[in-house]
C-alpha positions in Angstrom: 37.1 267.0 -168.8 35.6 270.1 -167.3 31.5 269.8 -165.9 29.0 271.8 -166.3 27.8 274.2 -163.8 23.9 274.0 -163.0 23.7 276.9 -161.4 26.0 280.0 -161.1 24.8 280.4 -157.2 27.6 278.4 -157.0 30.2 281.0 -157.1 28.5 282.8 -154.1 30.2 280.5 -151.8 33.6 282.6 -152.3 34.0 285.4 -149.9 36.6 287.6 -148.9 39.1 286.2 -151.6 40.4 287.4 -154.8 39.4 287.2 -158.0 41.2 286.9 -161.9 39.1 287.0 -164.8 41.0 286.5 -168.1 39.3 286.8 -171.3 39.9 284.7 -174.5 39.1 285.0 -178.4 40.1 282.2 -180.1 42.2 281.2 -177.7 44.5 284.6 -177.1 44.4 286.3 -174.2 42.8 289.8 -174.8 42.4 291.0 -171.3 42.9 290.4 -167.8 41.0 291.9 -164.7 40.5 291.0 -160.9 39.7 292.6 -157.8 39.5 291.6 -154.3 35.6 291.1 -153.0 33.9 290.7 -150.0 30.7 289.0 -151.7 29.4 287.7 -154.9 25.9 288.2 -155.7 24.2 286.4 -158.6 21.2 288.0 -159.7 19.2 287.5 -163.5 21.9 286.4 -165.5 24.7 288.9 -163.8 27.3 287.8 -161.2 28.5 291.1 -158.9 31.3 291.4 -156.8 30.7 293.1 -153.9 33.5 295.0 -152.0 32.3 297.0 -148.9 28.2 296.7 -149.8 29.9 298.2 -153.2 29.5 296.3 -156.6 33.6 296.6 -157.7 32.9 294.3 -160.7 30.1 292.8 -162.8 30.2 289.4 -165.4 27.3 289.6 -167.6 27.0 285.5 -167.8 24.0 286.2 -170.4 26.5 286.6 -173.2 28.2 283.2 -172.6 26.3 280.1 -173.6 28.0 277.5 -171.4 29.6 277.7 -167.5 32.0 274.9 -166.8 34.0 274.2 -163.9 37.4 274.1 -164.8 39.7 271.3 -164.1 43.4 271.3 -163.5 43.5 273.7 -161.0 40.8 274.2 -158.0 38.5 277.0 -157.9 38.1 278.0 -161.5 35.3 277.9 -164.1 34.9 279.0 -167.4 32.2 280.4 -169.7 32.4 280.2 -173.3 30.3 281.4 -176.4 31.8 280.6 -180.0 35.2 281.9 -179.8 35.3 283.7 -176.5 35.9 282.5 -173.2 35.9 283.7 -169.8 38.3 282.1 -167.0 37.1 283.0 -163.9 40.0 282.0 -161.0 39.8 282.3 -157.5 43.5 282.0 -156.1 
């Protein structure tokens, strides 16, 4: 059963790593990003991805209404709102 996160600050512990973000509706995957960061900032409901004091990539966590850590694989989390979701992966 996946847990809740309490706080996205959480996700600022990853750096220098990749990233793959794979959006859902309704459980089909619609699109797929990810990008290599030095940082992740988290900052009034918007979680950066800094690269070279550059933001690379931005997650507006705002629109989702829940943040769960994922389970069956380690470092990943998901958001979800109705019938989109958000897998955020770390490899």
């Amino acid at each position: 059963m996946e847990k809740q996160m309490k706080d996205l600050t959480i996700l600022c512990d990853y750096k220098n790593r990749q990233v793959i973000l794979n959006y859902y509706y309704e459980d089909e995957l619609i699109s797929r990003d990810g990008t290599d960061f030095d940082s992740i900032y988290v900052h009034h409901g918007s979680i950066y991805f800094i690269k070279h004091k550059k933001q690379v990539l931005t997650i507006n966590s705002r629109k989702y209404r829940n943040a769960l850590i994922g389970e069956g694989f380690q470092n990943y989390y998901v958001m979800r709102r109705d019938e989109e979701r958000l897998d955020i992966y770390f490899p």
